[in-house]
N, C-alpha and C positions, 0 to 999 in steps of 0.2 A: 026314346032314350038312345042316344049316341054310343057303341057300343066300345066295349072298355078296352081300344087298344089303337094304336096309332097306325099313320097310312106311312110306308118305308117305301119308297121305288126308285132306284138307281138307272139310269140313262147313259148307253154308252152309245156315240155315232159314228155309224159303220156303212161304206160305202156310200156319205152325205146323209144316210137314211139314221133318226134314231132310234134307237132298242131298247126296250126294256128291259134289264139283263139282271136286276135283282129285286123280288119283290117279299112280303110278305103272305102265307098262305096259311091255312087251315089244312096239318097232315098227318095220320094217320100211319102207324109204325106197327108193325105185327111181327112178332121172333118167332117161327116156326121149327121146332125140334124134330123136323123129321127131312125124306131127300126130297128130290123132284119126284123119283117114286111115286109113295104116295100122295103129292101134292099136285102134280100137274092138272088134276083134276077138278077139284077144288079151289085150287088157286084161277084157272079158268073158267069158274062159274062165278066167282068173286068179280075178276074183272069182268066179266060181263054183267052184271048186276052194277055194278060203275058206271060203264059205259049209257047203258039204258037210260042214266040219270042225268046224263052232259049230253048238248049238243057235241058233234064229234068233230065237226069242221075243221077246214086248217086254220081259220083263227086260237083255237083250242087247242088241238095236238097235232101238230105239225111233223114232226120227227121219231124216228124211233131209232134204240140202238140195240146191237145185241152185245153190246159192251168190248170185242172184239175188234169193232172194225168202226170205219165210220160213220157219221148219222146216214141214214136213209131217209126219204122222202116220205110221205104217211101218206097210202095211196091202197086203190083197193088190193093190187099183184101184193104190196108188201104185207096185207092180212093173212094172204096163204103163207107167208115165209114165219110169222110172228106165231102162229096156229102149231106151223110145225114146230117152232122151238119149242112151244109150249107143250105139245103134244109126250106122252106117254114113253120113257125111253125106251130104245131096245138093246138088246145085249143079255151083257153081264149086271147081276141088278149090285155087285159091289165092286169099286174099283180093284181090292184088295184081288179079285179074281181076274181081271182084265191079264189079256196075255201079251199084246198090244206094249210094249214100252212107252211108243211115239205117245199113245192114246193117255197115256197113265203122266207121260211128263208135260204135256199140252194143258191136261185138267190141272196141273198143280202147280204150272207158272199162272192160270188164270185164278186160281184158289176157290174158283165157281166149278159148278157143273151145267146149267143153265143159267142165263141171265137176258134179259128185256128192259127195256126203257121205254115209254112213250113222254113224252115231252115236247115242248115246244109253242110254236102260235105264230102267225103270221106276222106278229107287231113285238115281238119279242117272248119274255117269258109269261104264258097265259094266268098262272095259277096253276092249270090242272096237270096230272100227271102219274103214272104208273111205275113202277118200280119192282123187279122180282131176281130176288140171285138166290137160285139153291145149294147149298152145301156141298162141298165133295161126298158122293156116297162111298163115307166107310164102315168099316162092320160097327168099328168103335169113335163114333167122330169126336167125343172128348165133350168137348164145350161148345163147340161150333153150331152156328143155327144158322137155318134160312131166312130169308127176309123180304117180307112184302111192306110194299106203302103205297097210300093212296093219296092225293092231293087235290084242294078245291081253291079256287081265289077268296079271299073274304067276303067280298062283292058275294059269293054264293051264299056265304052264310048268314048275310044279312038278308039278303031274297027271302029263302028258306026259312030263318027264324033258328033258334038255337035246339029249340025242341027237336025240329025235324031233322036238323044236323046231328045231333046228339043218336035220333035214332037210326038213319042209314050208318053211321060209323057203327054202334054194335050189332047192326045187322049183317054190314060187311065182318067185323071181329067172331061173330057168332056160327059164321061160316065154315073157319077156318080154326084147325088146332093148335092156337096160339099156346106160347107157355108165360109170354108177359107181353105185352104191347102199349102204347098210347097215342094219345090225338091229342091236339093244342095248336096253339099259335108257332107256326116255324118260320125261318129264311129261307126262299125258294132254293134249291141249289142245282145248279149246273152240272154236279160231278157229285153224284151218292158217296164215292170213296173218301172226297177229301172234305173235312169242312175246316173253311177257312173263311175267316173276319173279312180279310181286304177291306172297301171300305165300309162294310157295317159297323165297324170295329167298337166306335163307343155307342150304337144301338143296342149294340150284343151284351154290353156292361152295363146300360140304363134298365135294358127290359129283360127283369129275368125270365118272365115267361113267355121268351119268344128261345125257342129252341134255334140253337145252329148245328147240329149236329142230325145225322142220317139215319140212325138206328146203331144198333152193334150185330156184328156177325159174332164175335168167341162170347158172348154175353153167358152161356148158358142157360139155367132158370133163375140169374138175376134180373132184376130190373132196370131198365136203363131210365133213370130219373123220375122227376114227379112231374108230371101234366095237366092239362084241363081234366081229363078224362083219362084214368089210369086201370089198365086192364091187366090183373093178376091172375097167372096160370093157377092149379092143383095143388105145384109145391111150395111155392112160399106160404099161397093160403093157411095151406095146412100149416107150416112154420109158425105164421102168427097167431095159429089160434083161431083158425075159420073167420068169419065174417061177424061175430058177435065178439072177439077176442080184439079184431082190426077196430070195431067199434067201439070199445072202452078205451081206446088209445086215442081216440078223436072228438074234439068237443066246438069245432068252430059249425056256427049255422048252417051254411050254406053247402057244408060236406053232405054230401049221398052216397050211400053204401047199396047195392042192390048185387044180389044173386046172379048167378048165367047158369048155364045148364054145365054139365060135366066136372063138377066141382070146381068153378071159376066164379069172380067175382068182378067189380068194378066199380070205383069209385070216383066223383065224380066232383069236383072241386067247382061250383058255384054255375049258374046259369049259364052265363057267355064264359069263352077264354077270355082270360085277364093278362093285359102284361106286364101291369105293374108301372113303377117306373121311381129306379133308386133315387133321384134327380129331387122327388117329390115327398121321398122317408116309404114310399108304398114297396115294400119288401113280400107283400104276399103270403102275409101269416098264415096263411089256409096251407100253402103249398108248403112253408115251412116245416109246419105240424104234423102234415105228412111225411115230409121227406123224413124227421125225427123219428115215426114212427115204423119205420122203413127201413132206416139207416143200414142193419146188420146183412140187408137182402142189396141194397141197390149196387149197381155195377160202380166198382173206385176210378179213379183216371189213372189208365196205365201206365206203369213209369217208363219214363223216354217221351212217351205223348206229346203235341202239342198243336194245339191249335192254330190253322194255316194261318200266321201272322199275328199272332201272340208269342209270348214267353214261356217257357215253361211252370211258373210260378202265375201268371195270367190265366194258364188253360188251367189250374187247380183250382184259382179261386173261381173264377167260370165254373168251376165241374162241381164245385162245393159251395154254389150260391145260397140253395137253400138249408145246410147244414152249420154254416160257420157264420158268424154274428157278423 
């Protein structure tokens, strides 16, 4: 069986040499409602448990950032630097106590408190890739969450097979104190902050189940869209009525509902990711059905919003793909 989503790879040539500079992947999106505090920990045994499971090479990941500054080389000196940012803060463990002005206005032109990147590959963009920005630590941070991702090329997930994709993602999720997260078909992206079309632009309106978007950081304990594989914190659960409640809401085949430990749940919209493909009438009834049954929890598209190189009435119907007919 050919699996159910198309092959996207954009070519840009740079210095005579060409690059692969936009691809399609398999990524993985985790909202974490807590700082780097508690998280550096965890979040460090996550990525190492990734790591273990990719060759590491510079065909692979090439580059890292600390969002700050330039890329740097991915090299062994740069695991000590990467180790430390990840590493444990010290201080003051809330900004709100920091006495430091400089310290206090540096954190809040970056709007992070830590952040890491690994990306890249010798031949352009590999597939794979890491991603971590923790939230300002305040006593009260509102809505804001932290955000991890994880990244594989398809190629991986064709190797591996869907099953054993399906289960390193909730073992990586299962890790971590998610309050919602998901995995499915994305657009690789160069830049976690911005997403933008450029030239994906009518891929992005053909396949609705290829995500172009990054995660959300103000998300709170919404959801940010429907996925292959949709992973529900404690509080919506409970919202809809636990896992037997989400269930009476759901009648397509190929939906799977299964338990997680800590009152978490996860639902699991058919075999492989699907991307559908409007071109063809394939709207993704499964994903629909969900989104509807979701609707009052999932994250709206903020107003002003828009998606780099759409409209503002573009990025709506983009954001309400699976909602509006």
């Amino acid at each position: 069986m050919s699996p159910p989503f198309p092959r996207i790879r954009l070519y840009s040539s740079q210095s005579g040499q060409e690059r692969l500079v936009r691809r399609e992947v398999i990524r993985l999106v985790l909202h974490l409602p807590l700082d780097h505090y508690d998280l550096s920990v965890p979040v460090r045994q996550a990525l190492d448990l990734y790591l273990s499971t990719i060759n590491q090479g510079p065909e692979v990941l090439s580059d890292w950032y600390d969002l700050e500054t330039e890329p740097f080389p991915q090299d062994e000196e740069s695991w000590e630097i990467i180790r430390a940012v990840m590493a444990p803060p010290r201080g003051d463990r809330f900004l709100d106590d920091t006495q430091n002005p400089q310290d206090v206005h540096r954190y809040i032109k970056n709007q992070f408190e830590r952040a890491v990147e690994l990306s890249g590959g010798t031949t352009g963009v590999s597939g794979y890739g890491f991603f971590y920005r923790a939230r300002l630590p305040w006593r009260h941070p509102r809505d804001t969450v932290s955000l991890v991702s994880f990244s594989w090329p398809t190629e991986y997930l064709e190797e591996q097979g869907p099953k054993r994709m399906r289960e390193l993602i909730l073992e990586l999720a299962s890790s971590l104190p998610f309050s919602s997260g998901h995995a499915g078909l994305a657009f690789s992206s160069t830049n976690p902050f911005t997403s933008s079309l450029g030239e994906i632009r009518e891929e992005a309106f053909r396949y609705p189940g290829i995500d172009v978007t990054h995660g959300c950081t103000s998300l709170g304990h919404r959801i940010d869209g429907v996925h292959w594989i949709n992973l529900l914190g404690p509080s919506v659960l409970g919202e809809v009525g636990g896992i037997n409640g989400l269930h009476d809401r759901l009648c397509s085949p190929g939906t799977h509902l299964q338990e997680l430990e800590r009152g978490r749940a996860v639902v699991t919209l058919g075999e492989w990711p699907r991307a559908g493909d409007i071109s063809r009438g394939d709207s993704l009834p499964d994903h629909r059905e969900l989104a509807r049954a979701l609707e009052p929890w999932l994250s709206t598209c903020p107003d002003g919003y828009t998606l780099e190189g759409a409209s503002p009435s573009e990025t709506r119907t983009w954001w309400r793909r699976f909602l509006d007919s």
